[in-house]
PDB file of N, CA, C and O in Angstrom:
ATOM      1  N   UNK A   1      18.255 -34.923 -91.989  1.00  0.00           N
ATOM      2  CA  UNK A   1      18.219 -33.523 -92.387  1.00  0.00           C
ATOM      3  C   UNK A   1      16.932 -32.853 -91.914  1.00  0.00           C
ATOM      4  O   UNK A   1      16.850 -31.722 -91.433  1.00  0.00           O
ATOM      5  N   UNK A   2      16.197 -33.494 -92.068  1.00  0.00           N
ATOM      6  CA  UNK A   2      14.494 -33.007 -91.689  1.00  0.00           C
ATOM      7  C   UNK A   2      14.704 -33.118 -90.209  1.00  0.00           C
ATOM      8  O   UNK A   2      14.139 -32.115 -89.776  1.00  0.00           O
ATOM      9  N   UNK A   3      15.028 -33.548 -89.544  1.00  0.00           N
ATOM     10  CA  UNK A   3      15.297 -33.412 -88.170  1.00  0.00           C
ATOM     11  C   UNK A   3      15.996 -32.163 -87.566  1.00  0.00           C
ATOM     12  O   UNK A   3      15.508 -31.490 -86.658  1.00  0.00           O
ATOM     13  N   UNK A   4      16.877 -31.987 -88.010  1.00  0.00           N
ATOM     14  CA  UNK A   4      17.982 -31.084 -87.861  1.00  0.00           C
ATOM     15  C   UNK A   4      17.116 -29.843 -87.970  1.00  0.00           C
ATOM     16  O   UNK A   4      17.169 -28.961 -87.113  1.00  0.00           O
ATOM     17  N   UNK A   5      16.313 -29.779 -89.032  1.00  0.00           N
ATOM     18  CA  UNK A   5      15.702 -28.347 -89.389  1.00  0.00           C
ATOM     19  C   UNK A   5      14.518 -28.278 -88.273  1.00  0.00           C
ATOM     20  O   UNK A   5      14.346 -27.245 -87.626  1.00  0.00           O
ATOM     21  N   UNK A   6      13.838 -29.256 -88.112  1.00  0.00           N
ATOM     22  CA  UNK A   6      12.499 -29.217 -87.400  1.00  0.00           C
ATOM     23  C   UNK A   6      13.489 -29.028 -85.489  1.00  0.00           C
ATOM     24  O   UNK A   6      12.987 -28.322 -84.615  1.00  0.00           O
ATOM     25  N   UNK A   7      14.684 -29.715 -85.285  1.00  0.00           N
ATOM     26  CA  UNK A   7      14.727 -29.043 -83.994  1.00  0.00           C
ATOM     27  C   UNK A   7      15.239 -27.408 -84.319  1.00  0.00           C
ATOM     28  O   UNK A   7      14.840 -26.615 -83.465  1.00  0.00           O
ATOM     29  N   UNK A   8      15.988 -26.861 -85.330  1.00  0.00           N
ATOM     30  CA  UNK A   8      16.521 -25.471 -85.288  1.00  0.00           C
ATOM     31  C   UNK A   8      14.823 -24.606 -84.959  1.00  0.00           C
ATOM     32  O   UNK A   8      14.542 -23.804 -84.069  1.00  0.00           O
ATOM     33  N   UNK A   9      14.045 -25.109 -85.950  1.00  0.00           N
ATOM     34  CA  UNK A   9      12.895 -24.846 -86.435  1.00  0.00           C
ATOM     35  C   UNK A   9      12.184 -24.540 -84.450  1.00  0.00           C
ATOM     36  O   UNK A   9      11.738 -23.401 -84.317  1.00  0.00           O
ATOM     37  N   UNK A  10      12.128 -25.155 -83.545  1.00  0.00           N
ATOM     38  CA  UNK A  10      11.647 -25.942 -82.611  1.00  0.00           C
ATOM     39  C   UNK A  10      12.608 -24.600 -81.649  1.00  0.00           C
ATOM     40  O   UNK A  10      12.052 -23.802 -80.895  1.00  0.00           O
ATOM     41  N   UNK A  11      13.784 -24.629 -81.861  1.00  0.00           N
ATOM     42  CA  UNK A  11      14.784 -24.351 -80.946  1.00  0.00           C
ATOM     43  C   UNK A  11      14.272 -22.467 -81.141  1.00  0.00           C
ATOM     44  O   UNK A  11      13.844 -21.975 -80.097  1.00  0.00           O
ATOM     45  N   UNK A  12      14.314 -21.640 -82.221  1.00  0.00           N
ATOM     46  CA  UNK A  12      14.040 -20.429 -82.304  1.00  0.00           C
ATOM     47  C   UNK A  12      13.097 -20.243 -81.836  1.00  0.00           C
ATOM     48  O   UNK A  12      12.963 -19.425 -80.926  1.00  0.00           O
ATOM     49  N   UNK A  13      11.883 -21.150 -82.453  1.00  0.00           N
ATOM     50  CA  UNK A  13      10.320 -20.642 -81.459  1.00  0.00           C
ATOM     51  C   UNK A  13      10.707 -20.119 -80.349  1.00  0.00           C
ATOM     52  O   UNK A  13      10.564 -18.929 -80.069  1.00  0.00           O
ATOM     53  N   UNK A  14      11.315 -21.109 -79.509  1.00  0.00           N
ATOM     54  CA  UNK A  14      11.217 -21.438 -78.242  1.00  0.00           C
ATOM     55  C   UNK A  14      11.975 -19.776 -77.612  1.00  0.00           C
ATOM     56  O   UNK A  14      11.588 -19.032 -76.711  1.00  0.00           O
ATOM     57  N   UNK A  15      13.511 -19.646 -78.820  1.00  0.00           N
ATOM     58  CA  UNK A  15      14.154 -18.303 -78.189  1.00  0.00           C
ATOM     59  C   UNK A  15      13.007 -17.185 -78.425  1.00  0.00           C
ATOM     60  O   UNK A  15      12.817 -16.274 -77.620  1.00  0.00           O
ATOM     61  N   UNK A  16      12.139 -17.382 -79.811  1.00  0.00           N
ATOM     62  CA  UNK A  16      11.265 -15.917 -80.246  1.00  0.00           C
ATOM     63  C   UNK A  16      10.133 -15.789 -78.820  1.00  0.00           C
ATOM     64  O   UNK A  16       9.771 -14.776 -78.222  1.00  0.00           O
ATOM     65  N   UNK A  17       9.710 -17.485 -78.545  1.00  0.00           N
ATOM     66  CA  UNK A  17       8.764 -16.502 -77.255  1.00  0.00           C
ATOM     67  C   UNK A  17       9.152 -16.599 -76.003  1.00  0.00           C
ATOM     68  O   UNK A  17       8.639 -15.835 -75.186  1.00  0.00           O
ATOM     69  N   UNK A  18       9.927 -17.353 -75.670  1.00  0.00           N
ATOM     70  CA  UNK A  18      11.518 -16.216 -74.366  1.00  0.00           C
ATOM     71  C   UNK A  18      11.672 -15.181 -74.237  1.00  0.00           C
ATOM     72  O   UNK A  18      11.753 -14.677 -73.117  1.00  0.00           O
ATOM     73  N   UNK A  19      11.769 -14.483 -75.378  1.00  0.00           N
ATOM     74  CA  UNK A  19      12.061 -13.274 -75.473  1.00  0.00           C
ATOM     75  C   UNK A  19      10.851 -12.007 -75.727  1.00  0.00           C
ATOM     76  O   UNK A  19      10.780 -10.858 -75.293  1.00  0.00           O
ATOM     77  N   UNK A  20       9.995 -12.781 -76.602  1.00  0.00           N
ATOM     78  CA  UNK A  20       8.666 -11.888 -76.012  1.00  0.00           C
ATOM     79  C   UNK A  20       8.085 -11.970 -74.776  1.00  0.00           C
ATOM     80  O   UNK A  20       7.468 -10.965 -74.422  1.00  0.00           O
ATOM     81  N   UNK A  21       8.132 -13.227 -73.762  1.00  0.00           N
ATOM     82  CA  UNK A  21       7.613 -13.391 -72.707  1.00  0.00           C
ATOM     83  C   UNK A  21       8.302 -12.433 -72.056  1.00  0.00           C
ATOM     84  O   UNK A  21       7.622 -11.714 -71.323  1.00  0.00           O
ATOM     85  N   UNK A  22       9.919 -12.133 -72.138  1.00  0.00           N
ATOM     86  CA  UNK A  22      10.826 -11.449 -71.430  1.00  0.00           C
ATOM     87  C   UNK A  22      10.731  -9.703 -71.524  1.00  0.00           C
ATOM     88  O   UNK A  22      11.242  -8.801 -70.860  1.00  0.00           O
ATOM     89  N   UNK A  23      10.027  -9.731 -72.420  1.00  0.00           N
ATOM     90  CA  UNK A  23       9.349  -8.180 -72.649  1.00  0.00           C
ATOM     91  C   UNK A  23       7.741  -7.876 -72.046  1.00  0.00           C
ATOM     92  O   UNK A  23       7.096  -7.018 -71.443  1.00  0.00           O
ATOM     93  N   UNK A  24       7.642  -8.843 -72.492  1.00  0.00           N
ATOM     94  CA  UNK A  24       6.104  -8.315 -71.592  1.00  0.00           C
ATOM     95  C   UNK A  24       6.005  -8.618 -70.316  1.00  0.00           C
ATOM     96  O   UNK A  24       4.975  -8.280 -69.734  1.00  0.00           O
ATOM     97  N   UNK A  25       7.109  -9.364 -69.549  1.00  0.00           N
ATOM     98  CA  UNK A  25       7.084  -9.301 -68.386  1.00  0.00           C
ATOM     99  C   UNK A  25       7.865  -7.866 -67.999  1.00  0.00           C
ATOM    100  O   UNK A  25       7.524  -7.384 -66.918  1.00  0.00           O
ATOM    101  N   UNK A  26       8.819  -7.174 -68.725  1.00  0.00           N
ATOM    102  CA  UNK A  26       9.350  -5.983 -68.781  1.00  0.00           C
ATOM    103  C   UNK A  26       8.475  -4.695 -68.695  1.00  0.00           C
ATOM    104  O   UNK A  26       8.533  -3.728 -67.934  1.00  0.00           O
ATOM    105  N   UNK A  27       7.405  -5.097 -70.033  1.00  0.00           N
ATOM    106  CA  UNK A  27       7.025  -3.943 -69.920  1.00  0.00           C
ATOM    107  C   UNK A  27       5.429  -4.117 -68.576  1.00  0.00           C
ATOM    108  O   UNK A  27       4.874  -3.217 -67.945  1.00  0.00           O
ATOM    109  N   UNK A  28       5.273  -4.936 -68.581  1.00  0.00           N
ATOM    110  CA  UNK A  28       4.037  -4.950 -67.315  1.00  0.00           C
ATOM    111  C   UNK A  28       4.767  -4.269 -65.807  1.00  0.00           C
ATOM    112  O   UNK A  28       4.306  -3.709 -64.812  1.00  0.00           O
ATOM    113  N   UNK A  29       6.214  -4.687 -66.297  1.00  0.00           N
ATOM    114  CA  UNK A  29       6.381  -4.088 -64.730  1.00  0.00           C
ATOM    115  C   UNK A  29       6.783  -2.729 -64.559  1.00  0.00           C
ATOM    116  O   UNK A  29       6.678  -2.177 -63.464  1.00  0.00           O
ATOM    117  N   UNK A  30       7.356  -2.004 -65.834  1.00  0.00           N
ATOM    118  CA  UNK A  30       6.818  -0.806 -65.995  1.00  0.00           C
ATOM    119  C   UNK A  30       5.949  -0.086 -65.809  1.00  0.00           C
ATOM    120  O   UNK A  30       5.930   0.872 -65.036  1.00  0.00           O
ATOM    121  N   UNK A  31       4.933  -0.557 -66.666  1.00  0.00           N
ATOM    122  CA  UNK A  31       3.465  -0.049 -66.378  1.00  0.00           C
ATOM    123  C   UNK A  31       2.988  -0.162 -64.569  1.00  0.00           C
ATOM    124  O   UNK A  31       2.334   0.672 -63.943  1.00  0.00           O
ATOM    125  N   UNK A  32       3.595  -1.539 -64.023  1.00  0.00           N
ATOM    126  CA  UNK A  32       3.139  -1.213 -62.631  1.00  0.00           C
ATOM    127  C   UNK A  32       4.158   0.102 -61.893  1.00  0.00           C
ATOM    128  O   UNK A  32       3.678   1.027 -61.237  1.00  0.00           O
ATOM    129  N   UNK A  33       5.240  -0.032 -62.104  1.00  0.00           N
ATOM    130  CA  UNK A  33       5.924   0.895 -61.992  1.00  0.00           C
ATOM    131  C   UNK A  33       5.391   2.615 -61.629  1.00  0.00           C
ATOM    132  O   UNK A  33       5.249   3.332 -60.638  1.00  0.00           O
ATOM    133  N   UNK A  34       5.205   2.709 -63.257  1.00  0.00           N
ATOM    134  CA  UNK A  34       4.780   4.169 -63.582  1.00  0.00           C
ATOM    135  C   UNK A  34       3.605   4.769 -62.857  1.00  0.00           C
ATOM    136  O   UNK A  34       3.546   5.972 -62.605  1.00  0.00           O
ATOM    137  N   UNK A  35       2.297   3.555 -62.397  1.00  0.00           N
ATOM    138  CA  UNK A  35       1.172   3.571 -61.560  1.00  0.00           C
ATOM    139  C   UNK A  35       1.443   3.579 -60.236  1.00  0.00           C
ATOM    140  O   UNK A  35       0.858   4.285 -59.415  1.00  0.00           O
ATOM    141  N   UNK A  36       2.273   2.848 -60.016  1.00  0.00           N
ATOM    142  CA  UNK A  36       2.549   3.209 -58.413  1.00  0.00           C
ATOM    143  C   UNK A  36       3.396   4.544 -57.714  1.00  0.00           C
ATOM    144  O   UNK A  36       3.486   4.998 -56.574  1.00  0.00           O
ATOM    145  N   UNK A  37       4.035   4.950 -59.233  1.00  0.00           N
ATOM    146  CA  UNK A  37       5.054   6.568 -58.925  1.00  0.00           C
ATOM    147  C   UNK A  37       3.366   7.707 -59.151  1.00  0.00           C
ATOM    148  O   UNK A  37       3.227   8.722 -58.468  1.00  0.00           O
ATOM    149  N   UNK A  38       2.427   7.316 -60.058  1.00  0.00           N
ATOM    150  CA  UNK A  38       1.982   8.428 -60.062  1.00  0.00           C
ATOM    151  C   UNK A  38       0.801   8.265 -58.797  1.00  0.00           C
ATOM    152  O   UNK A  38       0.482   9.264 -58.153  1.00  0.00           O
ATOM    153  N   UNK A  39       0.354   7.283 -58.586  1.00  0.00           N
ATOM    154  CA  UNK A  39      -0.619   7.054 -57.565  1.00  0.00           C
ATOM    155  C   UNK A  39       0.409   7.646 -55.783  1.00  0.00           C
ATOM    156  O   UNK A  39      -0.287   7.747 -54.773  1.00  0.00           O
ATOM    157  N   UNK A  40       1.787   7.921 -55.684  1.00  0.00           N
ATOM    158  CA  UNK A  40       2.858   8.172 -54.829  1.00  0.00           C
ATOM    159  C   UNK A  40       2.362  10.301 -54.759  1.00  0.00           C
ATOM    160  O   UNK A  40       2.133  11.179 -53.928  1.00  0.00           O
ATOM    161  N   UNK A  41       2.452  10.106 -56.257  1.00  0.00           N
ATOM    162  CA  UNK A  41       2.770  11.837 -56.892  1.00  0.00           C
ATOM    163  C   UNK A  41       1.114  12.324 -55.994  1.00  0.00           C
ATOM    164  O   UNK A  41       1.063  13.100 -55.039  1.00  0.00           O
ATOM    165  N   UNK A  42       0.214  11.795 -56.472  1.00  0.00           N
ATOM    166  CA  UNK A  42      -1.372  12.381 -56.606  1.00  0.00           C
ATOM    167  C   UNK A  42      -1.430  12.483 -54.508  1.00  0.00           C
ATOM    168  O   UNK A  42      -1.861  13.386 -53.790  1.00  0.00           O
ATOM    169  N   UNK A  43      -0.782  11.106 -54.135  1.00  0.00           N
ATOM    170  CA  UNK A  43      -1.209  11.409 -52.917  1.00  0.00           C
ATOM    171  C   UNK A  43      -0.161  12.171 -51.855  1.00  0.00           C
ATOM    172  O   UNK A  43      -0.594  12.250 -50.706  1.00  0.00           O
ATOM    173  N   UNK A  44       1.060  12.697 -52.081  1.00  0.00           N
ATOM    174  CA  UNK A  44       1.802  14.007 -51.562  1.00  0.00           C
ATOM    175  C   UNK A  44       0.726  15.324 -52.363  1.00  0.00           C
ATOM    176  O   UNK A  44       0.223  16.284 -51.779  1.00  0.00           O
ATOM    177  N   UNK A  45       0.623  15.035 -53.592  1.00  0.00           N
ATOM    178  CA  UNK A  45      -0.047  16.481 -53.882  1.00  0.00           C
ATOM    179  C   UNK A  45      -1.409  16.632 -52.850  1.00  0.00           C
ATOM    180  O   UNK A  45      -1.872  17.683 -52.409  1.00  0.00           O
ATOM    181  N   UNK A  46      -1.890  15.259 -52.615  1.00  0.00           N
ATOM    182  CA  UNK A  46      -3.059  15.922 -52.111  1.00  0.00           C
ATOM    183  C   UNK A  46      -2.954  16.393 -50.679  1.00  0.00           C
ATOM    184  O   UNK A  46      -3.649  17.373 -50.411  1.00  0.00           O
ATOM    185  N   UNK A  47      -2.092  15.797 -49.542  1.00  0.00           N
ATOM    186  CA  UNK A  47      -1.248  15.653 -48.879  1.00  0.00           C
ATOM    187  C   UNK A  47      -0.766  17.267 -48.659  1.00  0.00           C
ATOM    188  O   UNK A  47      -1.248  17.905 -47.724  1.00  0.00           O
ATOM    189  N   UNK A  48       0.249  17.903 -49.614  1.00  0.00           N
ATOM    190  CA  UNK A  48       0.436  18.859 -49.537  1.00  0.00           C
ATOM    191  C   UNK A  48      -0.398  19.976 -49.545  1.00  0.00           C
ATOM    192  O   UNK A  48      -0.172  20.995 -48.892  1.00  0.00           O
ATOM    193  N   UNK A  49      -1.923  19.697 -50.700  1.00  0.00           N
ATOM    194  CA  UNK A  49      -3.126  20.757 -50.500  1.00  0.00           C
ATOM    195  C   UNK A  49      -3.826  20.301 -49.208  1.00  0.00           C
ATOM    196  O   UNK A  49      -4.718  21.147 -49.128  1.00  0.00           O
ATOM    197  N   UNK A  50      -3.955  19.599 -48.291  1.00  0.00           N
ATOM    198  CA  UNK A  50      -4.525  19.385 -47.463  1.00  0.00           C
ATOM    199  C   UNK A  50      -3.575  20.465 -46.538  1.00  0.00           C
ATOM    200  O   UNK A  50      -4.098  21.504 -46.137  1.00  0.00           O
ATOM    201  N   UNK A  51      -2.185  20.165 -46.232  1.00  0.00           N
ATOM    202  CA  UNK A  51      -1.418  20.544 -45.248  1.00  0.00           C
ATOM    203  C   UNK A  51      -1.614  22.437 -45.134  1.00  0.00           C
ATOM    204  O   UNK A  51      -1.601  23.054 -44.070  1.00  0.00           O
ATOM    205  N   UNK A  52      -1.815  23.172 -46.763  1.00  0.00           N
ATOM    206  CA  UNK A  52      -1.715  24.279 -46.951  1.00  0.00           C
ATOM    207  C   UNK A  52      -3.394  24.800 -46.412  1.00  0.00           C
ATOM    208  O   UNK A  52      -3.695  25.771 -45.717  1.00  0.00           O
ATOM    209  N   UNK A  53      -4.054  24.019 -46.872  1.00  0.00           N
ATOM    210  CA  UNK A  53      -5.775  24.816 -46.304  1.00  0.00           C
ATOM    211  C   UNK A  53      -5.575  24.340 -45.054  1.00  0.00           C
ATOM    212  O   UNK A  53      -6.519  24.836 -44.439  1.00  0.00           O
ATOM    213  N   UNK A  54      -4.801  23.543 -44.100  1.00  0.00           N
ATOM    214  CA  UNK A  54      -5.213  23.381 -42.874  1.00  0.00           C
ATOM    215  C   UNK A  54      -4.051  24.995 -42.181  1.00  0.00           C
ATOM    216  O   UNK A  54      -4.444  25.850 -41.387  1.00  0.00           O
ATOM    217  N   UNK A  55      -2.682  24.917 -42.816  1.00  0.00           N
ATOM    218  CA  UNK A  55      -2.033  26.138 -42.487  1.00  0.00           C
ATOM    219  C   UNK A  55      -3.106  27.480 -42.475  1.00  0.00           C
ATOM    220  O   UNK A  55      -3.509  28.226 -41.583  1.00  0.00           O
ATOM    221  N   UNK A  56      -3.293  27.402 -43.619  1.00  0.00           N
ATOM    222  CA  UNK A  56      -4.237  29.057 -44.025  1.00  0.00           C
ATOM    223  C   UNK A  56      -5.190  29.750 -43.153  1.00  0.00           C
ATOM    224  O   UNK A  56      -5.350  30.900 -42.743  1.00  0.00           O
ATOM    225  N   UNK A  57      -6.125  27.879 -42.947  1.00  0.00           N
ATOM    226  CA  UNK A  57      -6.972  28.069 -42.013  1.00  0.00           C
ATOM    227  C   UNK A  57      -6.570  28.531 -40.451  1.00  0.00           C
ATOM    228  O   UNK A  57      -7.411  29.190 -39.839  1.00  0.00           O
ATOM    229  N   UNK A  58      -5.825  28.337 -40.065  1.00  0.00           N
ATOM    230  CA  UNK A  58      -5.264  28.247 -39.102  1.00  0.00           C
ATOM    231  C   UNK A  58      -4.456  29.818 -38.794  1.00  0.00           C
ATOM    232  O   UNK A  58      -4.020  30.180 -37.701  1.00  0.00           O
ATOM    233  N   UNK A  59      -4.424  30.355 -39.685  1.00  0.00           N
ATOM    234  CA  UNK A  59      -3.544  31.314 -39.977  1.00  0.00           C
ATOM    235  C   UNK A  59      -5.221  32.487 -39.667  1.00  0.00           C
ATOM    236  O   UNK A  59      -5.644  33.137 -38.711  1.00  0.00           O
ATOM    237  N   UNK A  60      -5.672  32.228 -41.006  1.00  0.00           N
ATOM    238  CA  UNK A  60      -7.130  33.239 -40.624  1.00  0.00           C
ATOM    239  C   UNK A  60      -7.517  33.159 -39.365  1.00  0.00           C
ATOM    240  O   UNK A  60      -7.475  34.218 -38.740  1.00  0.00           O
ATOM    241  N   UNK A  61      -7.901  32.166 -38.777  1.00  0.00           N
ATOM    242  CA  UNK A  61      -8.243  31.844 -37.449  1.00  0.00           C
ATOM    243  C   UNK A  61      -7.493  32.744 -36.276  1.00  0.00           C
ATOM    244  O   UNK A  61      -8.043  32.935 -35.191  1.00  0.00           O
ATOM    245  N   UNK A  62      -6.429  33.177 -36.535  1.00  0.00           N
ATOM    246  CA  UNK A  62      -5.749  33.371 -35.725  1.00  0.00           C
ATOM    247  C   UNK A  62      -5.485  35.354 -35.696  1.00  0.00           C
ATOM    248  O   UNK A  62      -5.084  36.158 -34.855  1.00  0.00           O
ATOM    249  N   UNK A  63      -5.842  35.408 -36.720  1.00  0.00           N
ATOM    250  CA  UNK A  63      -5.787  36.944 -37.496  1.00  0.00           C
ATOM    251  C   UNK A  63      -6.785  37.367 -36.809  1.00  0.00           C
ATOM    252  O   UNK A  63      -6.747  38.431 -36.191  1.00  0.00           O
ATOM    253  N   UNK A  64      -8.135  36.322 -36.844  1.00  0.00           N
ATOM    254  CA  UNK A  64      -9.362  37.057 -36.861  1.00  0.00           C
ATOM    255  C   UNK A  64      -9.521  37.270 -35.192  1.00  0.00           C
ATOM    256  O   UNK A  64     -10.067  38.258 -34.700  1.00  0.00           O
ATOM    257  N   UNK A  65      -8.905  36.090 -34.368  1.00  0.00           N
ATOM    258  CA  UNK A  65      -9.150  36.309 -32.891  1.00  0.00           C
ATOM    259  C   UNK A  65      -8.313  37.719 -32.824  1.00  0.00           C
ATOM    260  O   UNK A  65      -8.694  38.860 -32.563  1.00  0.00           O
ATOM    261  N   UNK A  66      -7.122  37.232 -33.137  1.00  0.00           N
ATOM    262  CA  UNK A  66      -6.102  39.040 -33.135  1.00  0.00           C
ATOM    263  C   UNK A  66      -6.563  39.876 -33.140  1.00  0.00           C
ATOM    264  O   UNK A  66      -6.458  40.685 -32.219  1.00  0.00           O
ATOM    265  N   UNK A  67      -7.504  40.118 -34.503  1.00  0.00           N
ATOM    266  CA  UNK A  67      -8.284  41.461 -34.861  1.00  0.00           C
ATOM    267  C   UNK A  67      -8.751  41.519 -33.790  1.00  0.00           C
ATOM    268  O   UNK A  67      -8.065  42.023 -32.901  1.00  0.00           O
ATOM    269  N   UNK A  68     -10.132  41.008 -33.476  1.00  0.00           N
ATOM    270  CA  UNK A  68     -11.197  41.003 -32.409  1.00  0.00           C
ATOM    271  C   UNK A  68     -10.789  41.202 -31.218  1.00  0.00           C
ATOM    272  O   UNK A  68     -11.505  41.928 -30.528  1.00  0.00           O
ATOM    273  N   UNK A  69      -9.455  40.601 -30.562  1.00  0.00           N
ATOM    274  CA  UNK A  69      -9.147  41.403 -29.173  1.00  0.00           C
ATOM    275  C   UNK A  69      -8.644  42.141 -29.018  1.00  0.00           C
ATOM    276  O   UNK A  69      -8.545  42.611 -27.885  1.00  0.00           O
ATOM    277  N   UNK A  70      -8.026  42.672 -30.099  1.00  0.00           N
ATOM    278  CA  UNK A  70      -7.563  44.209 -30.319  1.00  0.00           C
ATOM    279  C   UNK A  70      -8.669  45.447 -30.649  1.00  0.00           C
ATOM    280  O   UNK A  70      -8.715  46.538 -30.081  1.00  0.00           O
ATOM    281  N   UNK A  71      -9.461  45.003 -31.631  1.00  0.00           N
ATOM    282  CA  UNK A  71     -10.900  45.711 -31.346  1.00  0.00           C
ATOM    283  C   UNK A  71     -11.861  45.601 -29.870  1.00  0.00           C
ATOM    284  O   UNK A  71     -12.688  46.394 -29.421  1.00  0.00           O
ATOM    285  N   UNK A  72     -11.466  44.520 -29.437  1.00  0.00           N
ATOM    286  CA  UNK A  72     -12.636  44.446 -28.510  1.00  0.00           C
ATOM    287  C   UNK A  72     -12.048  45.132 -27.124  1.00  0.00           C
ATOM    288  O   UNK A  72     -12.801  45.449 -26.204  1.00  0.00           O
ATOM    289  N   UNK A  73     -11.080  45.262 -27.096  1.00  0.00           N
ATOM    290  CA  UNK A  73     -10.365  45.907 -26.053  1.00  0.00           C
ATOM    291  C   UNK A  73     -10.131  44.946 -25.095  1.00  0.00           C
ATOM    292  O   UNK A  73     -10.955  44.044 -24.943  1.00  0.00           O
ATOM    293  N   UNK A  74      -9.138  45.003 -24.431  1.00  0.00           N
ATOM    294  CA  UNK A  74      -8.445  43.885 -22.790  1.00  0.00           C
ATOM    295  C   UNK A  74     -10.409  43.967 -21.959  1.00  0.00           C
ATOM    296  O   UNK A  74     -10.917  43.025 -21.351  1.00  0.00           O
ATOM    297  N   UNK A  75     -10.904  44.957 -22.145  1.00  0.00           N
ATOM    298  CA  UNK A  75     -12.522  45.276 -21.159  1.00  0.00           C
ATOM    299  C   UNK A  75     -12.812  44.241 -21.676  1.00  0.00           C
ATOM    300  O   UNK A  75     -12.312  43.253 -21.138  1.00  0.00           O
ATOM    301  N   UNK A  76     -13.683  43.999 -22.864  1.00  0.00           N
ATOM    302  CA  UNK A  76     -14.258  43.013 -23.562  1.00  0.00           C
ATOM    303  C   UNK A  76     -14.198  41.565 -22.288  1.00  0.00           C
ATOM    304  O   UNK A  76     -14.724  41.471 -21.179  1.00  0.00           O
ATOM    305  N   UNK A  77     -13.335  40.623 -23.053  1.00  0.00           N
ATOM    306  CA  UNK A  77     -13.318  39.729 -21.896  1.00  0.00           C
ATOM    307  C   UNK A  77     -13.844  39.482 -20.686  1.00  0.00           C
ATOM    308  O   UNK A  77     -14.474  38.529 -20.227  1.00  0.00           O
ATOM    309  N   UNK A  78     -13.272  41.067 -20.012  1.00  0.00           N
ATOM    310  CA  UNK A  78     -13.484  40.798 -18.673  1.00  0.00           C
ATOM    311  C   UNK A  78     -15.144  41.322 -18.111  1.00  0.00           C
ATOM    312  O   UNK A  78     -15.558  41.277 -16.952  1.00  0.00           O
ATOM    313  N   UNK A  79     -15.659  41.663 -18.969  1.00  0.00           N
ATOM    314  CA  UNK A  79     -16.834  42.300 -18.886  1.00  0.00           C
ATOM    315  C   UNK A  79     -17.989  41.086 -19.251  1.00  0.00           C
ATOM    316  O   UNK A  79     -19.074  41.416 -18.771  1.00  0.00           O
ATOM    317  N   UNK A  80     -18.039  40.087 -19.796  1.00  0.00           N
ATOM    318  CA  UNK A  80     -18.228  38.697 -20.123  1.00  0.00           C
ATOM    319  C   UNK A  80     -18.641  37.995 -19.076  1.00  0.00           C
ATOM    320  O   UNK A  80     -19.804  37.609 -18.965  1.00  0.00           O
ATOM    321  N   UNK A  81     -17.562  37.731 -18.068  1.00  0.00           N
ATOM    322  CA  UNK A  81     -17.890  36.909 -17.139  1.00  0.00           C
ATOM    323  C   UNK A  81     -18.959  38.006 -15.831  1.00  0.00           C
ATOM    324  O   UNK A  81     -19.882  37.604 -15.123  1.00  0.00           O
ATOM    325  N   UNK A  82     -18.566  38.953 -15.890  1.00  0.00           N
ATOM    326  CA  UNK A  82     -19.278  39.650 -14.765  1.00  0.00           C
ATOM    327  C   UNK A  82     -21.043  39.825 -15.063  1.00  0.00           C
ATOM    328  O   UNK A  82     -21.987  40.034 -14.301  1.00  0.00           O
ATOM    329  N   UNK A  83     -20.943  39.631 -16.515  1.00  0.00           N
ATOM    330  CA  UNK A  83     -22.332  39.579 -16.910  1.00  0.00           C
ATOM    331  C   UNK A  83     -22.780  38.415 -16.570  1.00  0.00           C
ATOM    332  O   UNK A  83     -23.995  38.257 -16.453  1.00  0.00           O
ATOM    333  N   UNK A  84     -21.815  37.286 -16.326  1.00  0.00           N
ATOM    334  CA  UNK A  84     -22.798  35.977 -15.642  1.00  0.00           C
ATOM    335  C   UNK A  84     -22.601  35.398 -14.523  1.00  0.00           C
ATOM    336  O   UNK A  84     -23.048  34.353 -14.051  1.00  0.00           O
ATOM    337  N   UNK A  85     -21.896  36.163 -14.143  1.00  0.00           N
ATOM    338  CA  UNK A  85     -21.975  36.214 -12.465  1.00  0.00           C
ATOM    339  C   UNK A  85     -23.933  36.148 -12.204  1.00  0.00           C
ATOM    340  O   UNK A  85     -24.787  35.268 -12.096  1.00  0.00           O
ATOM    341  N   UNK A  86     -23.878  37.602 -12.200  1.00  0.00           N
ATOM    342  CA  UNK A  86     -25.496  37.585 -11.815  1.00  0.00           C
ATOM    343  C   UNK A  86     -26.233  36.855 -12.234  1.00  0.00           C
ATOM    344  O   UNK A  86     -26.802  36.223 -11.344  1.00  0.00           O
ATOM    345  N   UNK A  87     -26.591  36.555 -13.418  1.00  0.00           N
ATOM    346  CA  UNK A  87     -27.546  35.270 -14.253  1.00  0.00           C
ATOM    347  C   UNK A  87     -26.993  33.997 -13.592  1.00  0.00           C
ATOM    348  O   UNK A  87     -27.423  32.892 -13.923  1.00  0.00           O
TER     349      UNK A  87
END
């Protein structure tokens, strides 16, 4: 009889930490999970703010030459090189 109880006794342990082992191997891989989706998230966001200041920039850049050879007139330019002709 004492046998019987000490293996039931023996036999549950064994299912109670199976089954906690089987959770904390669950939830660890969650947790790696959730770290590798947000460490995914942080680097498109940054990714995406990089992509937008390089657009913008690129955009001003392009405004500002616009402006300037429209202010500076088609002369501008060509008046540039003739100044270093002589020099």
């Amino acid at each position: 009889m004492v046998v019987v109880v000490v293996v039931v006794a023996v036999v549950v342990v064994m299912v109670v930490v199976l089954v906690v082992a089987m959770v904390v191997v669950v939830v660890v891989v969650l947790v790696v999970v959730a770290v590798v989706i947000v460490i995914v998230v942080v680097v498109v966001v940054v990714v995406v703010v990089v992509v937008v200041v390089v657009v913008v920039a690129v955009v001003v850049v392009v405004v500002v030459v616009v402006v300037v050879v429209v202010v500076a007139g088609p002369n501008q330019p060509v008046a540039q090189p003739e100044l270093q002709k002589p020099s």
